[in-house]
Steps between C-alpha positions, in 0.01 A plus 500: 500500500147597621260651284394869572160521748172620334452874541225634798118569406590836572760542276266374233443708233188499221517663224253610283412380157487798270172601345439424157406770279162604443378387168256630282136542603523353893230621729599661840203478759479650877219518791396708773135536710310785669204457745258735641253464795120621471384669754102473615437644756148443665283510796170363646279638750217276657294752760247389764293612802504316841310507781607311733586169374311521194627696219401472103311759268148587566473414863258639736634646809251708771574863421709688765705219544891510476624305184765513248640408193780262378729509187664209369827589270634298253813486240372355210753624279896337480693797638483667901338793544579776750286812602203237590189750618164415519272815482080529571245704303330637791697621751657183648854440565634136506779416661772215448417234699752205427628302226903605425616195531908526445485899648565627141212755514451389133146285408703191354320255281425256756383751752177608631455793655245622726321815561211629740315825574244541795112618456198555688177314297296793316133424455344358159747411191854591571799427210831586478875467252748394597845552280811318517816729369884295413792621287759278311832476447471674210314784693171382299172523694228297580163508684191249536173623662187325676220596661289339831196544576239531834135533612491695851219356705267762688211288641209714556170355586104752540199432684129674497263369778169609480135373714232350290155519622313321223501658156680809637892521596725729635587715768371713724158295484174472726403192591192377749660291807489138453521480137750237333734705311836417330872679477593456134891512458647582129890419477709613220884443420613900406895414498731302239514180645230212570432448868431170678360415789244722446283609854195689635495558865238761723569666800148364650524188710242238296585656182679276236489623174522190239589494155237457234614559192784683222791224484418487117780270400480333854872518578432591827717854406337848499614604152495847391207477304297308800217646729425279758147525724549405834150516746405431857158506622360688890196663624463821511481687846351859642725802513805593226707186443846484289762227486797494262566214285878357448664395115831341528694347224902303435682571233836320426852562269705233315749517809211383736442818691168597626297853572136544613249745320264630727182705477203624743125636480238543678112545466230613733122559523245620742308251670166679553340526816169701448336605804217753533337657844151669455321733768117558501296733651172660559483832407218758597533833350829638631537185754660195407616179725339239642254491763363796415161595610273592176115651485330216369367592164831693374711444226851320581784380351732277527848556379782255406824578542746225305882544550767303360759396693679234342827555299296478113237632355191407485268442213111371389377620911199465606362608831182349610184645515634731241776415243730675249716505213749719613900413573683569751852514557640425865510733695148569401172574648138434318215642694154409411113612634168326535201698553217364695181606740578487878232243610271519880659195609863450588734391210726185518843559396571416140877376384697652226688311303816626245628208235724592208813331282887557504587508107708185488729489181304207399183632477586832401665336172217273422275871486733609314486277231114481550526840413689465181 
């Protein structure tokens, strides 16, 4: 007879050993965690101007020039942040730019976003906030806030020509024909900037001013506290003479841009041409002229008639055979008598002569100080 098979693993069945009683004093333990997350939410904001391809904080950039201003925005805290804004202090409004990586429209910690608003370049020291704006999950807030910074360039350049004659400058001058005389050119920087490439030109052909002196710390810049002499040398000539003198001047931004300064005067003077025409004649009682027929034995005269006609006065004349002090001013007329004895036999003609002296600036300074 066979044995009976094994029951099936399924039919097994385990039963379980009964508990043994608690005993006196036994300890019964048990477990269980509980985590939290700490949210910290914050933000960065890193703001710059640009000018082309340069950009940074205290850049110099030709004023009237288009320009903006860029802001860098970071997650520096561990959570996203949504409602990213960045905001200006003066009137600016940047706009998103790029930087969403994953389309979330949530600054996540390894983004960088970036903003930019568009400006025109303002003259002298320009600065501006810019504030970055982000909210957490927790709806907790936070901002960051930095500031750039400008100088807009105006380049502004001055010139004063005046004549020298001598001791005695300025405009509007008289000076004798042929004298050696000199145009004496003062430059002078009167915008923000220093300007190179500093130049004096004159609108007379043969004129060319050079400089002489006012580069104080020799850098070859006109600095705002610089006057520099420029001077070119002539003769002088008759009649009224002006020509205009020329300043130019470069100055240049960080981004490599370039604007002239430019600036014109002029000065003139009279070139004095004295001239003086003198008319004698015989005079007999109520007759006058020449040729006249005279009683021999009678009183005559002669009279001297001295006119100016040249285009200045006239001072120290004389006439010869009879002089005076007096001045005249062109148009004038000096008149002047002799009185003599009508002689038997006939007379010779005598010449009259007229000299006298323009008042050059020259000399009329050196009586001038004589006088002093």
């Amino acid at each position: 007879m066979r044995p009976p098979a094994p029951p099936s693993q399924a039919s097994t069945t385990t039963l379980a050993s009964p508990r043994a009683p608690a005993r006196p004093n036994d300890k019964v333990t048990d477990q269980d965690d509980s985590s939290y997350f700490g949210s910290n939410p914050c933000i960065n904001i890193d703001k710059v101007t640009f000018d082309d391809g340069v950009s940074g904080d205290g850049i110099r950039i030709l004023s009237g020039e288009p320009m903006g201003w860029r802001y860098t925005v970071t997650n520096t805290g561990n959570v996203p942040l949504s409602n990213v804004m960045v905001t200006d202090s003066k009137g600016v409004t940047p706009a998103y730019v790029s930087g969403d990586t994953n389309g979330d429209q949530k600054l996540d910690t390894t983004e960088t976003w970036i903003f930019e608003a568009p400006g025109t370049s303002a003259v002298d020291a320009y600065s501006n906030v810019g504030t970055a704006h982000g909210t957490g999950p927790a709806n907790d807030h936070a901002t960051d806030t930095d500031d750039s910074s400008y100088t807009g360039l105006e380049p502004k350049i001055a010139i004063d020509k005046v004549t020298v004659d001598g001791a005695t400058s300025g405009d509007g001058l008289t000076i004798l024909p042929g004298k050696a005389i000199t145009w004496r050119y003062t430059v002078t920087n009167v915008g923000n900037t220093p300007l190179a490439n500093v130049n004096v030109t004159d609108s007379e052909a043969g004129v060319s001013p050079a400089y002489v002196s006012g580069d104080t710390n020799t850098d070859g810049m006109l600095d705002l506290n610089e006057t520099w002499i420029f001077e070119a040398s002539g003769t002088s000539v008759a009649g009224h003479y002006t020509n205009t003198g020329t300043a130019t001047g470069t100055a240049m931004d960080t981004a490599g841009h370039t604007r002239d300064a430019t600036d014109s005067d002029d000065s003139w003077y009279n070139g004095a041409a004295p001239s003086a025409a003198v008319i004698k004649v015989t005079v007999d009682a109520s007759v006058s002229g020449d040729g006249i027929k005279i009683l021999s034995g009678e009183p005559i005269t002669w009279r001297y008639t001295v006119t100016n006609d040249g285009v200045v006065p006239l001072s120290s004349g004389s006439r010869t055979p009879r002089s005076t002090t007096a001045t005249s001013r062109s148009p004038a007329t000096w008149v002047s008598r002799r009185a003599a004895s009508c002689r038997t036999a006939a007379r010779r003609p005598s010449l009259a002569t007229s000299t006298s002296t323009p008042p050059d600036s020259t000399a009329a300074a050196a009586r001038s100080s004589a006088a002093r």
